[in-house]
N, C-alpha and C positions, 0 to 999 in steps of 0.2 A: 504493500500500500504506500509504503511512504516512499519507495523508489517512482511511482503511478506517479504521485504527486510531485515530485522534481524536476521528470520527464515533463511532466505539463506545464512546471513553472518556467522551464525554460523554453517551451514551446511558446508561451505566452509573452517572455523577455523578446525572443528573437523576431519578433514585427517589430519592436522597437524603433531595433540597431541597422533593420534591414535598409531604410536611406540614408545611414551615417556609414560613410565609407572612412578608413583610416587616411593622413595625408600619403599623399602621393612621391616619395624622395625619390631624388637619382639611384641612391643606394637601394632602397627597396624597390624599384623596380627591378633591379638585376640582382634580388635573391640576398641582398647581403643586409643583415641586420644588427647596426654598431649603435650601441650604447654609451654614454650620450653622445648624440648626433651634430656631425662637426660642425662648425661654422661655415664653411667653403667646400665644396666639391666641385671636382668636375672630370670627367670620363674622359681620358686619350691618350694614344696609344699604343703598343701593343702587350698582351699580359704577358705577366710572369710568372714563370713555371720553375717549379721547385726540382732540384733534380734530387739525386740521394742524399746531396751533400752541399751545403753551400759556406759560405765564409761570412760571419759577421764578422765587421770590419771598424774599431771605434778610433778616436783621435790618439794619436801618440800620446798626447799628455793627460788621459782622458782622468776623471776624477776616479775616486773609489765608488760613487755612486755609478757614474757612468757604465764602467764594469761589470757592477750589481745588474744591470738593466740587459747588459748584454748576455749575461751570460744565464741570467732568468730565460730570457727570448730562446736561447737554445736549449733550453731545457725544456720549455713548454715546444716548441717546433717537434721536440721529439716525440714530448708525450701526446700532444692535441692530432699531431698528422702525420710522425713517426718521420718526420726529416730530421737527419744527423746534422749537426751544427756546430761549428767549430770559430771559438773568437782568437781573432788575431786582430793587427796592425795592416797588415797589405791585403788589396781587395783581389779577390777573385775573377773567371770569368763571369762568373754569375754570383753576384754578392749583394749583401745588406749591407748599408753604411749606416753608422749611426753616428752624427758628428756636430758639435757646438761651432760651426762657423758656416757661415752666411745666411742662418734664418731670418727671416720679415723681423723686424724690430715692432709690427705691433699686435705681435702671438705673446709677447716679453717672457718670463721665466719658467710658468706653465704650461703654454704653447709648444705649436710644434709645425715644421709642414712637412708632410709626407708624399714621397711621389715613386710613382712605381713604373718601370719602362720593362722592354723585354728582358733587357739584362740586369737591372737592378733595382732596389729597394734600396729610398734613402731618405731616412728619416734626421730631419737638420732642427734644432733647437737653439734656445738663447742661456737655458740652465738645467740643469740637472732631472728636474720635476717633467719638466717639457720632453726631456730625452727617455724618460720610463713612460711617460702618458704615449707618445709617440710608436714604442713597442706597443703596448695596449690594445690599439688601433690594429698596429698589424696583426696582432692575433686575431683581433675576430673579424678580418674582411680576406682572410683566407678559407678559399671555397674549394668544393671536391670537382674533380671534372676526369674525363675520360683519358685525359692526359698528362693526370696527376694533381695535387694540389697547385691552386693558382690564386694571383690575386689580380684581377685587369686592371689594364693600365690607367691608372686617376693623380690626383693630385687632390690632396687632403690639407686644407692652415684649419688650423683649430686652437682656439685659448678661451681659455671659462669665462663666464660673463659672473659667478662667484667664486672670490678665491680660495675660501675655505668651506668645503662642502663635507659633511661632519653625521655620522649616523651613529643614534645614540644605543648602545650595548646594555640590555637592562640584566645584571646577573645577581643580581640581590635574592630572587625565588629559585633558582636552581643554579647549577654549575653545569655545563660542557666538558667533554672531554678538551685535554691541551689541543689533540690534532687537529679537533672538529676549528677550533679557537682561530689555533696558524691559518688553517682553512679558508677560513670566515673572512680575516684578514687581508688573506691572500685574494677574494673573489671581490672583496669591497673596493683593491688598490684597482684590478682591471676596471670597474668603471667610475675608475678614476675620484673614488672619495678618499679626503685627503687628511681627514681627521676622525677620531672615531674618541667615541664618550663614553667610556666605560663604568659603569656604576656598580659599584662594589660596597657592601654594607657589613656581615660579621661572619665574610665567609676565608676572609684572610690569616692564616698563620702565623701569631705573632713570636718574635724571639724569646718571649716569657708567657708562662699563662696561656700556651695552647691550648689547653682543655677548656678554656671559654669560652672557643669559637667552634663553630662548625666546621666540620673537616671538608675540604676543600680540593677540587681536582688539578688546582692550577693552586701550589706553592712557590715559594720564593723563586726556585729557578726555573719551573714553569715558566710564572709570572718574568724572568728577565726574559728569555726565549721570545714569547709572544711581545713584550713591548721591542724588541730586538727587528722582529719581523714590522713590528709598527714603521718604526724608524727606518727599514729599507723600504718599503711598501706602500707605505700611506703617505710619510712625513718626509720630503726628499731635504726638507734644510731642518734639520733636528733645534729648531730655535729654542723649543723649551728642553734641553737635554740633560738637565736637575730634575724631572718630574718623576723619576721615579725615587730619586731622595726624595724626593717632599712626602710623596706616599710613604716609603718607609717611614721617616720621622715622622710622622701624623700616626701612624699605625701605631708606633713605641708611645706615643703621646697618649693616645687610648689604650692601652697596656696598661702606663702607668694608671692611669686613672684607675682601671682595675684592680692594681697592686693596691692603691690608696683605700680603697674600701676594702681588700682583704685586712689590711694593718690597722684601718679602725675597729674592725671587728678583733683583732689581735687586740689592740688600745682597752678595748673595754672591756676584753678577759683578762687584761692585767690590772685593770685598775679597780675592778671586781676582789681579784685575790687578795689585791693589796688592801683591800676595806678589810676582807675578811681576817686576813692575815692579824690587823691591827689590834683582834681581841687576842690573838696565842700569844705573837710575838712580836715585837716595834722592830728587830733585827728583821725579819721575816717580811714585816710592810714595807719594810726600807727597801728589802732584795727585791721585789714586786714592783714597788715605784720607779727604781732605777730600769727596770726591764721596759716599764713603758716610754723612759726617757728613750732607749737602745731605741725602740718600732719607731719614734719621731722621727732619730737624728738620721735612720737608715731611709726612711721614706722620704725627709728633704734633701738627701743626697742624689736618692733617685730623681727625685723630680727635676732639682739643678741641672743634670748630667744628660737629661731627657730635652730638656729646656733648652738648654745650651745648645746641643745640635740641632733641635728644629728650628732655631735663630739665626745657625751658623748658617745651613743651608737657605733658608729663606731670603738672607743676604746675599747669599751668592748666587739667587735667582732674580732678584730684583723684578720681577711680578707686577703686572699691573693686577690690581683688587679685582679677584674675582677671577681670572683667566685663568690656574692651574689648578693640577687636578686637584 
């Protein structure tokens, strides 16, 4: 019955949508479906055809990010359409160039253009971001064809009309596996989001007073791993690159807090005994009284020393109110 009724509701949906047709793109007319959709295209040409083996090809001086980009691209070439891929310096007969000199100056740092002839693929940027978003692209506008994987011949500029594009991670009700995590990560940087907002609430392992929290499938080195993939992936200029001190120290910060209220609760079974103490024996209220001095001097230590770092570090982030994690 209830399968009857879905079948119908969407018998009844589909008059709707039936005179709303999707837009009409260059790209989708010819099959290829690129998320988000560039700023410029245009078809010409002749395509290009993958043979078993091609050469990505980046700048001599290329950065460490640069590298990261290319060397991802042949890694995904292999797994997405099983082309072998090999990064060097000199180009091939039939290569990808991936190289920060002579892109549009106004694609700027995130931008990219992309142009594809029979012999080559060559995607030209102004920074780092523009050079990984640029791979992006060529992953998903390679098509199957009879004569192997191709991509036809176009010419792609593309730069965001927002430059911080940010999808928010709610993990406060359940945990993920780490890999699903990297995953997640990984599938958010192809379409190009460049920030991710993780919320995280008492599912973190702290370096004291584990047993507080709920045990968690992403600990500490998890957690460096996946902010690690952040920073190649999502963040191409690691501007805030203290955010994971800041997390740590805020986390020890709420630890303490914890510790503070075990030690009250210590406080007032010492100062308990020491009442009681006070009818046996004064030597004995004395030992009691000094014990709860010990639970003070030990917790204002902690706190100073807890304090202390998340000041150090907070100073060496210089933070505008409100922007970090």
């Amino acid at each position: 019955m209830k399968r009857r009724t879905l079948i119908l509701a969407v018998l009844l949906v589909l008059p709707v949508f039936d005179g709303i047709s999707a837009p009409q793109t260059i790209l989708w007319n010819e099959g290829i479906s690129l998320i988000p959709y560039p700023q410029e295209v245009s078809l010409e040409g002749d395509d290009y055809v993958f043979e078993a083996e091609v050469t990505i090809a980046v700048d001599p001086d290329s950065s460490e990010a640069d590298r990261f980009a290319a060397a991802d691209l042949a890694a995904r070439l292999k797994e997405d359409v099983g082309v072998e891929a090999r990064v060097g310096s000199s180009l091939g007969a039939t290569s990808v160039l991936l190289t920060r000199t002579d892109a549009p100056g106004r694609v700027g740092k995130q931008g990219y253009e992309l142009t594809v002839t029979r012999s080559r693929i060559t995607v030209r940027a102004n920074g780092e971001e523009g050079l990984f978003y640029g791979t992006r692209t060529l992953l998903q506008i390679v098509q199957p064809s009879p004569r192997g994987p191709i991509i036809q011949g176009m010419r792609i500029t593309d730069w965001p009309d927002i430059p911080e594009r940010a999808v928010h991670y709610d993990t406060k009700h359940h945990q993920d596996k780490a890999e699903y995590v990297r995953e997640f990560i990984r599938t958010l940087a192809d379409y190009k989001i460049n920030r991710l907002v993780w919320e995280w609430e008492d599912k973190f392992a702290y370096r004291s007073q584990s047993e507080m929290v709920q045990r968690s499938e992403l600990q500490k080195e998890e957690m460096r791993r996946a902010l690690n993939i952040c920073r190649l992936n999502l963040q191409r200029q690691v501007r805030h690159r203290y955010d994971f001190e800041i997390f740590s120290t805020t986390a020890e910060l709420i630890a303490h807090t914890a510790r503070t209220y075990l030690a009250l609760s210590a406080l007032e079974n010492a100062i308990a005994e020491a009442h009681r103490q006070r009818f046996v024996s004064h030597q004995s209220a004395y030992a009691a009284f000094e014990k709860t001095s010990g639970i003070l001097e030990t917790n204002l230590k902690d706190r100073d020393k807890v304090f202390d770092e998340l000041v150090q570090v907070w100073e060496k982030t210089r933070l505008p109110k409100g922007y970090s994690t």
